[in-house]
C-alpha positions in Angstrom: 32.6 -36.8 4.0 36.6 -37.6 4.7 37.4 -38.6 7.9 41.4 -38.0 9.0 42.9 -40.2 10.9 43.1 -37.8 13.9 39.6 -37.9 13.5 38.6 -41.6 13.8 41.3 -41.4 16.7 39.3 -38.4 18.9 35.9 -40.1 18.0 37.0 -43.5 19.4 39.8 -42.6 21.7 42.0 -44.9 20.4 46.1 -44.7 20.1 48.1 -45.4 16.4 50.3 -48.2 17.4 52.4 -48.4 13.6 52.8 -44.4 14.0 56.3 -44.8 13.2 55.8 -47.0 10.2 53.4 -45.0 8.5 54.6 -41.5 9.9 54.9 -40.1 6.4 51.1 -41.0 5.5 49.5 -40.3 8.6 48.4 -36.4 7.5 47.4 -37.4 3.9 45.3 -40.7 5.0 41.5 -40.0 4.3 38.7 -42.5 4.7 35.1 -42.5 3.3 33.2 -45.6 4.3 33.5 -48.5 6.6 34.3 -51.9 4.7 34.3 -55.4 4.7 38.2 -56.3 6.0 38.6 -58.8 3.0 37.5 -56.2 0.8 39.1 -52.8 2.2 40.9 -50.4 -0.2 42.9 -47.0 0.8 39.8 -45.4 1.1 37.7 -47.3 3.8 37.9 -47.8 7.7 38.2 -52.0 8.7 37.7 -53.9 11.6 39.4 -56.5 12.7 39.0 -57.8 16.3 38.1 -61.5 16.1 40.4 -64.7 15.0 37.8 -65.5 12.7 39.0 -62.9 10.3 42.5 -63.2 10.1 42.7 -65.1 6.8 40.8 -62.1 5.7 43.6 -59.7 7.1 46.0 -60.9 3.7 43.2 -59.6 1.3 42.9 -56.4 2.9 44.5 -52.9 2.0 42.6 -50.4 4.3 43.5 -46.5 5.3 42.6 -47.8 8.4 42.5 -50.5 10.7 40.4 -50.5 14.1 42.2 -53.2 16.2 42.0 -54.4 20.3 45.5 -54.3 22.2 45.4 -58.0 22.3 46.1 -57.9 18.2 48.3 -54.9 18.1 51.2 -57.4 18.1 50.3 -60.4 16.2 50.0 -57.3 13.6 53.4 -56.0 14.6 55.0 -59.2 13.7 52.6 -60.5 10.8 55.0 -58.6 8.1 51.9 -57.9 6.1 51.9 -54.7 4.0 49.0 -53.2 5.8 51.1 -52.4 8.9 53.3 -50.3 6.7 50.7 -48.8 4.8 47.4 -48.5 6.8 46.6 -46.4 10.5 46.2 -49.4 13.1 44.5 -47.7 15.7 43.6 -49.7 18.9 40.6 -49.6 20.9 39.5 -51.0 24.4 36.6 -52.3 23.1 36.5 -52.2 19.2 32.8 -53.5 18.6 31.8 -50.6 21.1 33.9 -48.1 18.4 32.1 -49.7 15.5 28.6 -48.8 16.9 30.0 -45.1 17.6 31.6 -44.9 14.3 28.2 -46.6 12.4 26.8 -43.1 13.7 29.3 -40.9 12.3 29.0 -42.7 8.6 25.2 -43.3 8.6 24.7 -39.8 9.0 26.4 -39.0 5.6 25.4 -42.3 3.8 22.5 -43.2 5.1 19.0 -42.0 4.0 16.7 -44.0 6.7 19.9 -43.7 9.4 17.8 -40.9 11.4 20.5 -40.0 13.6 19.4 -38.1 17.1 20.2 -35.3 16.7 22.5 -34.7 19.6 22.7 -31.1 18.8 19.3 -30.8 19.4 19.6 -29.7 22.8 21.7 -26.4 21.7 20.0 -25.8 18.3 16.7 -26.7 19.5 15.3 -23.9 18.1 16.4 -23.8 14.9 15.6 -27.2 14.6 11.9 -27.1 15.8 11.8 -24.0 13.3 11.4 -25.7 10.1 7.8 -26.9 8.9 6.0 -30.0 8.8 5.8 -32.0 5.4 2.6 -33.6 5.0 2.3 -35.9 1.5 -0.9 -34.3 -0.3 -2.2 -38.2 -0.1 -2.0 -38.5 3.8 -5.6 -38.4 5.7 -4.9 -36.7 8.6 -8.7 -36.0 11.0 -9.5 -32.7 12.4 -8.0 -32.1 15.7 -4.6 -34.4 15.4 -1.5 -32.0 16.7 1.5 -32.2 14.8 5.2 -30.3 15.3 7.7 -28.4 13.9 9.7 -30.2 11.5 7.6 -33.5 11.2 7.4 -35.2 8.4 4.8 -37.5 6.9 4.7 -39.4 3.9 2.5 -41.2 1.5 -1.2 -42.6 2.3 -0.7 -42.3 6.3 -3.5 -42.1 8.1 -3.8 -40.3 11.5 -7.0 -40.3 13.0 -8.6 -37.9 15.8 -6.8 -36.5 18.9 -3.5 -38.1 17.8 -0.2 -36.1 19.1 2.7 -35.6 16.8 5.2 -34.1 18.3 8.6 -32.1 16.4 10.7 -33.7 14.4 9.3 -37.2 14.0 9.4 -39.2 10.8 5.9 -41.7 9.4 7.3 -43.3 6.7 4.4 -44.1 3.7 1.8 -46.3 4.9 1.4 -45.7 8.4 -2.0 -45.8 10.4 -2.0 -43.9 13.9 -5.3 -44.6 16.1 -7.4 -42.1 17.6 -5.0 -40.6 20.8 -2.2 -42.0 20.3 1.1 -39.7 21.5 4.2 -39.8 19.3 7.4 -38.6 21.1 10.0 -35.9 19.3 12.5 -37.2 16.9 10.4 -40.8 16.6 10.6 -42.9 13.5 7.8 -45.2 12.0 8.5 -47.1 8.6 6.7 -48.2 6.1 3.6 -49.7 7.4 3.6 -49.4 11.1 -0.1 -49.4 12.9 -0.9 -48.1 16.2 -3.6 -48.6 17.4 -6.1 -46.2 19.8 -3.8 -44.1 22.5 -0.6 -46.1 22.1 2.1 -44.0 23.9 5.7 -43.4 21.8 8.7 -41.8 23.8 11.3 -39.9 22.4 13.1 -41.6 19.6 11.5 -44.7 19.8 12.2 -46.5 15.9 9.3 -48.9 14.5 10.4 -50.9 11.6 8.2 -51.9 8.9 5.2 -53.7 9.6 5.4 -53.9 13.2 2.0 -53.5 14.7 1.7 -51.5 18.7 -1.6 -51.8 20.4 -3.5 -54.9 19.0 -5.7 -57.2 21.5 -3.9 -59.7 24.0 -4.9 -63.1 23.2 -7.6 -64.0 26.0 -11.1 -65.9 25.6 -12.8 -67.2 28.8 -14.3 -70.8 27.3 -17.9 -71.3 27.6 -19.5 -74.5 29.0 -22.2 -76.5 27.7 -23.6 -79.7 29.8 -19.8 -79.4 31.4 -18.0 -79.0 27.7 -16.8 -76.4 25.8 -18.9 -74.9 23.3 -17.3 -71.8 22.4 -15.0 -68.9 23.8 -16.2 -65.7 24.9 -13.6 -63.1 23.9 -11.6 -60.7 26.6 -12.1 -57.2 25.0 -8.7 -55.5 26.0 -9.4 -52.2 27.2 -5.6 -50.7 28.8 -2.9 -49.4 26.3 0.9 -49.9 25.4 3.4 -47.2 26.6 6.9 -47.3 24.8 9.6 -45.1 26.4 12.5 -43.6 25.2 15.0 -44.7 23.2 13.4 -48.3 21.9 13.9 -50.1 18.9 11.4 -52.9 17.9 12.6 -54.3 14.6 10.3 -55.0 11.7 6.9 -57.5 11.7 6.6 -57.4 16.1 3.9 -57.0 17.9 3.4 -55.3 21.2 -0.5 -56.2 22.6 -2.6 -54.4 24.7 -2.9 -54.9 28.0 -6.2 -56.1 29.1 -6.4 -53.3 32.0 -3.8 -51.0 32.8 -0.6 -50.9 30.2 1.8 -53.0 28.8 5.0 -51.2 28.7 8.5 -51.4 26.9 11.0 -49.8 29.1 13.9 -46.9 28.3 16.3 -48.2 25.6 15.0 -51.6 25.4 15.4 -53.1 21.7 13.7 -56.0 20.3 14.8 -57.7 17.3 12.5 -58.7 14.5 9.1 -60.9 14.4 9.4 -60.4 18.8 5.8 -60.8 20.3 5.1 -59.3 23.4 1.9 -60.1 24.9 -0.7 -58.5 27.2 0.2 -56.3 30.5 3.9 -57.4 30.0 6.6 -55.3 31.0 10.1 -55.0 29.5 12.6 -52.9 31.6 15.4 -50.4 31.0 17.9 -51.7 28.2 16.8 -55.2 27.6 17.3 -57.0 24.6 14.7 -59.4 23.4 16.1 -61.2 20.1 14.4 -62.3 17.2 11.9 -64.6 17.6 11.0 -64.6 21.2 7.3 -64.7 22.4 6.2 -63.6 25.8 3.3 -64.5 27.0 1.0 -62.2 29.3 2.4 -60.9 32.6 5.6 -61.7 31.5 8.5 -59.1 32.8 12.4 -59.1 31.5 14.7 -56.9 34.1 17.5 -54.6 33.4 19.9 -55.1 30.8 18.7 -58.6 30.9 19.2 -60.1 27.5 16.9 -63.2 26.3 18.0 -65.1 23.1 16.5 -65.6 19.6 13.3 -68.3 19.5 12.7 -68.1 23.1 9.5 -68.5 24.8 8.5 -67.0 28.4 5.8 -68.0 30.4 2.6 -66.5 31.5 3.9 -64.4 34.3 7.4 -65.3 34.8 10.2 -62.6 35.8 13.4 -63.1 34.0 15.7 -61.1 36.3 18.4 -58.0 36.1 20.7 -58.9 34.0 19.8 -62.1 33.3 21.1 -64.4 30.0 18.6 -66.8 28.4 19.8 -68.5 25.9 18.0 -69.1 22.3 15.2 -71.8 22.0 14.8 -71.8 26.2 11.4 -72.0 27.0 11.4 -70.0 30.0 8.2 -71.4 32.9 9.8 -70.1 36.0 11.6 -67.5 37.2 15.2 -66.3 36.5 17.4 -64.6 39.6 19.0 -61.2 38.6 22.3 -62.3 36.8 21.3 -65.9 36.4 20.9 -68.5 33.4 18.4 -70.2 31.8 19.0 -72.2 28.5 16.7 -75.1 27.2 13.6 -76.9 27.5 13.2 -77.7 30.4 15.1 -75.1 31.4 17.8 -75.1 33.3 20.4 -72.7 34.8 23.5 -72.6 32.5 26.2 -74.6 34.0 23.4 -77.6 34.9 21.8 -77.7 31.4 25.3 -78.2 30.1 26.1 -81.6 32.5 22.9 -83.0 32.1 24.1 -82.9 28.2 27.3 -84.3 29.4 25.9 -87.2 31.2 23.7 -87.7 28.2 26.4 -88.0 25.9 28.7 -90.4 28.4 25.3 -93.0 28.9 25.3 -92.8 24.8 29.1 -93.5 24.1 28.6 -96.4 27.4 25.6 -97.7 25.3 27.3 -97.9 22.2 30.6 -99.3 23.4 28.8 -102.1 25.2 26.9 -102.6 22.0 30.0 -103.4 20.0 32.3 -104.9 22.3 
């Protein structure tokens, strides 16, 4: 697939700022594939929209360059052969174009992309017309439902009064629990387990080796003569609900809640090795990077992101768009739109002059040492 210039230019809305320079080429430019910036040939769509590429930007030949205003005239005045030969288009927000334009590509050059598909709505039945695939060496129990379109590869295993509903993708290797209910247009990789009456939403994505519905981590300790003696484990009878539109990356692990549900909310995404624990609750759009443990009880808000290696504490809300920064260990609450970076934590602006103070005691110290 060749995209045109005009193309790339309706999909991200952008405007050609060298039209004049390149008026000539503008018809006959074609692009295949997104590349690298120092590696870009005639052929591929490049990025560049951060300083820390520009001694890239002499190594680079693209067809086209995706640019924000702010570099449009740096470019202009650069005299690098690029602005004479490629499309500089500018965007408002060029990483926002790169996500929109990652969709266009991976749909043409990517195998595992498995784009919504948008039309869906206006082709739905066509779509929902086609039958399921089922790999001869899946065990799939009497009673499990499964949809138009739906396919299922090798040695999955999908026990009693599971739901399976059109168009959703088990990669080889899969194990679905008794009652679980997977949502249209879903994708599980290689090895994802569910276990008994997990709930998927529509498109939800499970990377490889992630496992949805084990037991929360609870033992009430036994006394002997006033010590312990052993733990008596909490049997975790509630479930895990994912809604729409989530993304947990590969090796996570979502528990059980011990009664009731723990539940990831619409378009939330978690990166890879993220453990959520029992009866948590993640809201609409948060982002929970790599790393990052919470512990039972725990609830994220709104768009509220929480950095890589972070820990949350048993019960502690981190707020509507709240930022925690990576390695925080998180013990009490964050206010919607706060901060919270450290350990102990602290709110941004605090955490950073207690370090400054650190630092002038230090240089004091060491100036009074050698003076």
């Amino acid at each position: 697939m060749l995209f045109s210039v005009q193309d790339i230019v309706d999909i991200v809305r952008g405007h050609i700022e060298n039209k004049t320079e390149i008026q000539g080429r503008i018809e006959e430019l074609r692009v295949g594939r997104p590349a690298e910036l120092r590696i870009a040939g005639p052929s591929h769509l490049a990025y560049f929209f951060s300083r820390s590429f520009e001694n890239d930007l002499p190594l680079s030949n693209p067809g086209i360059l995706i640019t924000a205003p702010s570099f449009v005239q740096p470019l202009r005045q650069s005299g690098l052969p690029l602005w004479k030969t490629a499309a500089v288009i500018s965007v408002k927000d060029p990483y926002f174009a790169m996500a929109v334009l990652s969709e266009k590509f991976a749909k043409h050059f990517s195998s595992v992309a498995h784009v919504p598909s948008h039309e869906a709505e206006d082709q739905g039945n066509q779509l929902s017309a086609e039958p399921a695939e089922v790999h001869p060496t899946a065990v799939i129990s009497q009673g499990v439902k499964i949809g138009r379109g739906v396919r299922i590869g090798a040695f999955c295993v999908i026990e009693e009064g599971a739901v399976i509903e059109d168009r959703a993708v088990l990669y080889s290797g899969c194990m679905i629990g008794p009652g679980c209910h997977i949502g249209s247009e879903s994708v599980l990789f290689p090895r994802v387990t569910l276990y008994e009456n997990v709930v998927l939403g529509r498109r939800v994505r499970i990377h490889s080796g992630s496992v949805i519905g084990s037991d929360g981590f609870g033992y009430a300790p036994v006394k002997v003569n006033g010590r312990v003696s052993h733990h008596q484990k909490i049997y975790h009878l509630g479930t895990v609900v994912i809604e729409d539109d989530v993304e947990i990356g590969a090796n996570s692990c979502v528990d059980r809640a011990t009664l009731g549900e723990t539940r990831i909310g619409k378009g939330a995404k978690l990166d890879n090795v993220v453990h959520i624990g029992h009866n948590a609750r993640l809201d609409e759009g948060a982002i929970i990077c790599g790393g990052t443990c919470l512990a039972g009880n725990a609830t994220v808000g709104k768009f509220a992101y929480v950095g890589g290696l972070t820990g949350i504490g048993n019960h502690v809300h981190v707020g509507d768009g709240a930022n925690v920064g990576a390695l925080a260990m998180v013990t009490k609450d964050v206010p919607a739109g706060g901060t919270a970076v450290g350990n102990p934590q602290r709110e941004y602006r605090e955490h950073f002059r207690a370090h400054a103070l650190l630092n002038k005691l230090l240089l004091d110290r060491r100036s009074k040492e050698n003076g």
